[in-house]
Backbone as a chain_set.jsonl record, in Angstrom:
{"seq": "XXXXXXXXXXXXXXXXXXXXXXXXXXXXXXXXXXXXXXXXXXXXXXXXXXXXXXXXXXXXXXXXXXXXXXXXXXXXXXXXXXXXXXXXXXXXXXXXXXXXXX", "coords": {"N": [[-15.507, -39.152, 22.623], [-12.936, -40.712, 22.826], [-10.301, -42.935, 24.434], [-6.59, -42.607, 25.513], [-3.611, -44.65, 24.306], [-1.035, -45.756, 25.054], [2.15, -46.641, 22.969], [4.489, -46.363, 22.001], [7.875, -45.093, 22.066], [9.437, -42.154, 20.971], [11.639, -42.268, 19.651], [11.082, -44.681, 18.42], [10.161, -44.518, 15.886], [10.927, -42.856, 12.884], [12.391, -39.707, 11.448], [10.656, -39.291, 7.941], [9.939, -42.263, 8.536], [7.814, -45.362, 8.937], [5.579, -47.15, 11.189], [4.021, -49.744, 11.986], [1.416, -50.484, 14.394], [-0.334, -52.193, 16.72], [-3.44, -51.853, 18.171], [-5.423, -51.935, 20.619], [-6.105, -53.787, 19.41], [-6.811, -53.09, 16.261], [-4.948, -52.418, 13.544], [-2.546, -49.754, 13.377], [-0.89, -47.017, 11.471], [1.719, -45.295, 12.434], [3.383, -42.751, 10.969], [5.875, -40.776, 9.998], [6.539, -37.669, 9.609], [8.907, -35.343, 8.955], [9.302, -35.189, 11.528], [7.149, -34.287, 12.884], [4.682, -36.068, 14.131], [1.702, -39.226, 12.533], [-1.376, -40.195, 12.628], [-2.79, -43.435, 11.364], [-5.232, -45.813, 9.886], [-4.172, -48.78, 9.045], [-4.923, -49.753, 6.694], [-6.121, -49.283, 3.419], [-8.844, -47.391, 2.264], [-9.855, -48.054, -0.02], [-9.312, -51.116, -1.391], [-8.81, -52.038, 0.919], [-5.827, -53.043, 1.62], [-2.7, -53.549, 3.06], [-1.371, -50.45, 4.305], [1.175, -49.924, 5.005], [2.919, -51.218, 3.197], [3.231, -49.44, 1.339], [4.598, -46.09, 0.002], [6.236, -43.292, 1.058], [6.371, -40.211, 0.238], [7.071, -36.719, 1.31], [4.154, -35.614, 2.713], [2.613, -37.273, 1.581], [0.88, -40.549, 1.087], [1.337, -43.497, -0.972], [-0.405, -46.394, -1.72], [0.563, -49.602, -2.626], [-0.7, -50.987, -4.171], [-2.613, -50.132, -5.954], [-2.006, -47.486, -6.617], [-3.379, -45.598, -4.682], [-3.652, -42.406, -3.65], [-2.865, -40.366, -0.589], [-2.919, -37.566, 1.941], [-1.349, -38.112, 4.578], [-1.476, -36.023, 6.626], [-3.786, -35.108, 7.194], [-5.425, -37.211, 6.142], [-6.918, -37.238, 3.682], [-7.956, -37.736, 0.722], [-6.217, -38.379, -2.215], [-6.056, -38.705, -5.047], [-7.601, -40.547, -8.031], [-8.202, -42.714, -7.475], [-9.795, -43.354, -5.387], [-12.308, -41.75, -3.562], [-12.407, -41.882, -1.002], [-11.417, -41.031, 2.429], [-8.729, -41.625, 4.492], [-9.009, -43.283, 7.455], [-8.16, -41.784, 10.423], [-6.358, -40.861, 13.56], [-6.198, -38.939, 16.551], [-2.806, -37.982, 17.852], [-0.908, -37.641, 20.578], [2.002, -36.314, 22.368], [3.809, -36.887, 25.065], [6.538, -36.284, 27.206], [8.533, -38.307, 25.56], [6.93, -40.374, 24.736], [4.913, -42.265, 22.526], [1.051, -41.585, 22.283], [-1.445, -42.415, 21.149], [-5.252, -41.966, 20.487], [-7.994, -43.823, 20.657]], "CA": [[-14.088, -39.031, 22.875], [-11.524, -41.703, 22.858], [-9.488, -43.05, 25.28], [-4.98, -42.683, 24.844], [-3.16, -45.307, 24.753], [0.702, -45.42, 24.61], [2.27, -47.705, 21.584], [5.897, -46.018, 21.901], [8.513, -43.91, 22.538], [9.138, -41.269, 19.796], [12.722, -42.652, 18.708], [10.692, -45.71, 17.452], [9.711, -43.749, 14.432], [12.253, -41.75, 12.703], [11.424, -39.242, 10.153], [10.743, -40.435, 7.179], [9.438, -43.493, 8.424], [6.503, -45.438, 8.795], [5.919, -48.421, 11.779], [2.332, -50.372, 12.156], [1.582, -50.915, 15.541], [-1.52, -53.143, 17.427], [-3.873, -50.807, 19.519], [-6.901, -52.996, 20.701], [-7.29, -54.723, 17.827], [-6.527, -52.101, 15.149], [-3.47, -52.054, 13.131], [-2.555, -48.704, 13.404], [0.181, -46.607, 11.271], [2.771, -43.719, 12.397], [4.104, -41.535, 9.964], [6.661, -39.56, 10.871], [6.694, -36.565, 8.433], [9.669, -34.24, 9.075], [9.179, -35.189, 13.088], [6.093, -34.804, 13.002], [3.761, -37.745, 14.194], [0.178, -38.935, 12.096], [-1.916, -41.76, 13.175], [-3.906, -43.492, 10.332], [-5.724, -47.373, 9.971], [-3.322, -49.196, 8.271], [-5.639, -50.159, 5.651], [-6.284, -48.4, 1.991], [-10.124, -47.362, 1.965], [-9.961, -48.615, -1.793], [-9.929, -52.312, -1.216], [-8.594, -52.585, 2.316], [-4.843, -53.013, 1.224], [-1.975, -52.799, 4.034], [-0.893, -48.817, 3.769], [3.135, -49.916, 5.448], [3.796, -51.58, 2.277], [3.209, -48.059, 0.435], [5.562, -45.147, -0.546], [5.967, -42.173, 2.033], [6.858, -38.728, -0.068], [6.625, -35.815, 2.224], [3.051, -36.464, 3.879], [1.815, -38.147, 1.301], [1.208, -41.808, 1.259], [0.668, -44.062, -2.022], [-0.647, -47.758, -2.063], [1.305, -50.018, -3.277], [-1.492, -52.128, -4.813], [-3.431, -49.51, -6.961], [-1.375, -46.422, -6.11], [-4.291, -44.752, -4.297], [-2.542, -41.693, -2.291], [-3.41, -39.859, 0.443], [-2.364, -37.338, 2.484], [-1.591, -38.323, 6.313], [-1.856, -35.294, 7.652], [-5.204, -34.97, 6.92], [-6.43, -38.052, 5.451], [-7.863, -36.671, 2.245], [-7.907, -38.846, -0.631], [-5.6, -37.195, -3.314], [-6.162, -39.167, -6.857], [-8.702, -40.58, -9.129], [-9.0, -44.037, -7.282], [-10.87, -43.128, -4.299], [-12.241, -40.547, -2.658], [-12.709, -42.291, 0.757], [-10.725, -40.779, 2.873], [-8.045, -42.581, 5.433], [-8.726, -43.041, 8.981], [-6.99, -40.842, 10.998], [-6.521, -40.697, 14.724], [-5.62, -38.659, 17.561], [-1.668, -38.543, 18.557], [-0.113, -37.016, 21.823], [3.101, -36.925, 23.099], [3.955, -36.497, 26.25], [7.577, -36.578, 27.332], [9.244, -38.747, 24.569], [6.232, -41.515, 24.4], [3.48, -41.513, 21.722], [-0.174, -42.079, 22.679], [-2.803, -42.434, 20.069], [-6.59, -41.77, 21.006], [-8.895, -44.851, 20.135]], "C": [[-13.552, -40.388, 23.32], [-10.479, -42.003, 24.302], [-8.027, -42.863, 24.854], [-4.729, -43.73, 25.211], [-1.565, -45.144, 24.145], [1.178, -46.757, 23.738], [3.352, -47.453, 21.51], [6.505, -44.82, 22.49], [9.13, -42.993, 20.75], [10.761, -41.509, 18.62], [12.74, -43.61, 17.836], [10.408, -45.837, 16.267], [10.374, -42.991, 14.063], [11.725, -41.241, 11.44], [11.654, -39.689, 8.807], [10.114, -41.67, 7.304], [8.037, -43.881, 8.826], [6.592, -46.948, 9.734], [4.002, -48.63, 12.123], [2.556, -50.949, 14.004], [0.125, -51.533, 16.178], [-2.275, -52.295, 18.258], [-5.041, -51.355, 19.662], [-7.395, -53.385, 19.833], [-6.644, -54.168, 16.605], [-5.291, -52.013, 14.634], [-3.361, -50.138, 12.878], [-1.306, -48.036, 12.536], [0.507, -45.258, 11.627], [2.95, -43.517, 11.735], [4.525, -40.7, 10.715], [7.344, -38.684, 9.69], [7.617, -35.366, 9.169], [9.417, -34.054, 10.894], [8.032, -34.748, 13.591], [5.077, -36.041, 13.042], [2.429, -37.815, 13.727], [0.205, -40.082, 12.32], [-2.83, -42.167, 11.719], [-4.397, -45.076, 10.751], [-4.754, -47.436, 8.763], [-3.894, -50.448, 7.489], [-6.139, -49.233, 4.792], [-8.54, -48.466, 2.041], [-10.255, -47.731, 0.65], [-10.192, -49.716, -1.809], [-9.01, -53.017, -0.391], [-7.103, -53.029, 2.216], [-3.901, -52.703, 2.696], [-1.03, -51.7, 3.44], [0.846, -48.949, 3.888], [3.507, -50.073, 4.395], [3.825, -50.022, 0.859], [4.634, -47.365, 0.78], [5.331, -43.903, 0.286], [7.14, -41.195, 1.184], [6.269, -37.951, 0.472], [5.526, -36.379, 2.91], [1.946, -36.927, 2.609], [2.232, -39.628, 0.909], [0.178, -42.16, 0.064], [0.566, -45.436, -1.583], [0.258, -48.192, -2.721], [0.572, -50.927, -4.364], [-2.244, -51.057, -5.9], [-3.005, -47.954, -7.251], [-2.497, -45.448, -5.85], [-3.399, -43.498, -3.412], [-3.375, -40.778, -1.847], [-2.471, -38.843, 1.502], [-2.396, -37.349, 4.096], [-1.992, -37.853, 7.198], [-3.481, -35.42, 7.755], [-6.343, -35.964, 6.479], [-6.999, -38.043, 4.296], [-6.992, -37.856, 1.141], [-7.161, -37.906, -1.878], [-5.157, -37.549, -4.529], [-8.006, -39.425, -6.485], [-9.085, -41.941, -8.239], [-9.61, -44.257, -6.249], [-10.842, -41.932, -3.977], [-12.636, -40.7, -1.405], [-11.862, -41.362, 1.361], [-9.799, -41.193, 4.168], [-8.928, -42.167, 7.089], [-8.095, -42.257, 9.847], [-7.123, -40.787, 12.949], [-5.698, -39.674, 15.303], [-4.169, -38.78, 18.18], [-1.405, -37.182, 19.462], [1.204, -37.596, 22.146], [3.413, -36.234, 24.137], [5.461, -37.18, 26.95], [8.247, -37.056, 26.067], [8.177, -40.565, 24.502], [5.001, -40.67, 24.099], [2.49, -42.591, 22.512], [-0.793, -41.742, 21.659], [-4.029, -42.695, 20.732], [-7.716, -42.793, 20.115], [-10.169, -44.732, 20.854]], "O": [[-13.991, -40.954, 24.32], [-10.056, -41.096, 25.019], [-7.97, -42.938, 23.626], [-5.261, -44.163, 26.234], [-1.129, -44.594, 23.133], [0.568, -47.818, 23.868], [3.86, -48.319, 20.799], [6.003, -43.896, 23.131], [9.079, -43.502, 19.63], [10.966, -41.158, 17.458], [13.538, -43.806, 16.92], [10.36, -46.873, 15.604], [10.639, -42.125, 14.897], [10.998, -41.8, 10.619], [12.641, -40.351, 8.486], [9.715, -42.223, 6.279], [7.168, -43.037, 9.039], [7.359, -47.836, 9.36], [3.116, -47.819, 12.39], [3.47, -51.545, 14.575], [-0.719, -50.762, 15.721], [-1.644, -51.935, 19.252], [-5.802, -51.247, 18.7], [-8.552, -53.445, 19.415], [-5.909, -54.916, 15.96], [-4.451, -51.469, 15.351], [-4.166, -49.491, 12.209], [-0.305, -48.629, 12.939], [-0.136, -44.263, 11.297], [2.621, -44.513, 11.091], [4.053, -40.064, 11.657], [8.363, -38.936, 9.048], [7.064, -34.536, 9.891], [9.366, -32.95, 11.437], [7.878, -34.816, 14.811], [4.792, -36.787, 12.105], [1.677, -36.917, 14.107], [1.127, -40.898, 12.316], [-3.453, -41.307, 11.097], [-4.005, -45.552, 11.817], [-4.546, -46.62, 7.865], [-3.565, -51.633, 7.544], [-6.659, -48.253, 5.326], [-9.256, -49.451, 1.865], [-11.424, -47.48, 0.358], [-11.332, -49.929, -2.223], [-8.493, -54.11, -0.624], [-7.031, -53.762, 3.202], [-4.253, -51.773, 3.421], [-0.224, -51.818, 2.516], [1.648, -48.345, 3.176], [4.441, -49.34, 4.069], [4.414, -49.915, -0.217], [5.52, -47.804, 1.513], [4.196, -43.43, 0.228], [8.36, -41.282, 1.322], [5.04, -38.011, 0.443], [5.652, -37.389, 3.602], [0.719, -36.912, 2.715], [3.351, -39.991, 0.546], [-0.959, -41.738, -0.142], [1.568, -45.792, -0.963], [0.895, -47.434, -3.452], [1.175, -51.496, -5.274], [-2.36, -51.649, -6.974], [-3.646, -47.282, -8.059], [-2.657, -44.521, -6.644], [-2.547, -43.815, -2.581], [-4.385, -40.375, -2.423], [-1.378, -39.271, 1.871], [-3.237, -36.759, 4.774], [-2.56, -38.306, 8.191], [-4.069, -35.98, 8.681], [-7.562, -35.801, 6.421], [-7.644, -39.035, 3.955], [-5.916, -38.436, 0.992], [-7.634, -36.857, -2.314], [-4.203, -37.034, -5.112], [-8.905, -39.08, -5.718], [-10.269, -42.277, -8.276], [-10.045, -45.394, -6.067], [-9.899, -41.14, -3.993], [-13.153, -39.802, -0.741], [-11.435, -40.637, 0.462], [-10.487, -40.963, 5.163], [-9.279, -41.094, 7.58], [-6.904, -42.378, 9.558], [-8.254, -40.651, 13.417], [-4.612, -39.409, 14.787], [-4.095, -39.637, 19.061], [-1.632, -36.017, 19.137], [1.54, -38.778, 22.212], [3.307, -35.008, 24.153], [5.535, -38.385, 27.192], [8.601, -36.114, 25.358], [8.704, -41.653, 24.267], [4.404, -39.673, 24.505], [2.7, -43.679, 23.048], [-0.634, -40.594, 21.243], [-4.024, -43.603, 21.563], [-8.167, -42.452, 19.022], [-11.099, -45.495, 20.592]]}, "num_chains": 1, "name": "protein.A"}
């Protein structure tokens, strides 16, 4: 188990959107699917690609470099060009600030 650490407050991410944020090291991405919050590595298990510059329909997220896509919630790999599956972390919120579990 992971420690939380806090990275924002929850208006920083608006739905729809998608913000990379620094968490000891780790580029980390929000997704904010219909106000819902998903944590992922904001890198493409395909060939390490940054995921921000991708395409966010509903909760899934395409590459912009090979269009690998994936869905956030879950991570699952959902084409032909990998079947890695994303990173995914741990989010809490508590009051109106997110914490992600590293």
């Amino acid at each position: 188990m992971g420690e939380y650490f806090k990275i924002a407050e929850t208006k920083d991410v608006l739905k729809k959107q998608m913000q990379v944020f620094n968490v000891k090291g780790q580029e980390i991405l929000v997704v904010n699917v219909e106000g819902e919050l998903f944590a992922i590595e904001n890198r493409c298990p395909h060939l390490g690609y940054p995921l921000f510059f991708g395409s966010l329909e509903g909760d899934t997220l395409t590459c912009s470099f090979r269009s690998a896509k994936f869905n956030v919630k879950t991570g699952k790999s959902l084409g032909r060009v990998t079947s890695e599956p994303l990173k995914t972390f741990p989010v809490k919120i508590q009051n109106s600030s997110i914490f992600i579990e590293i």
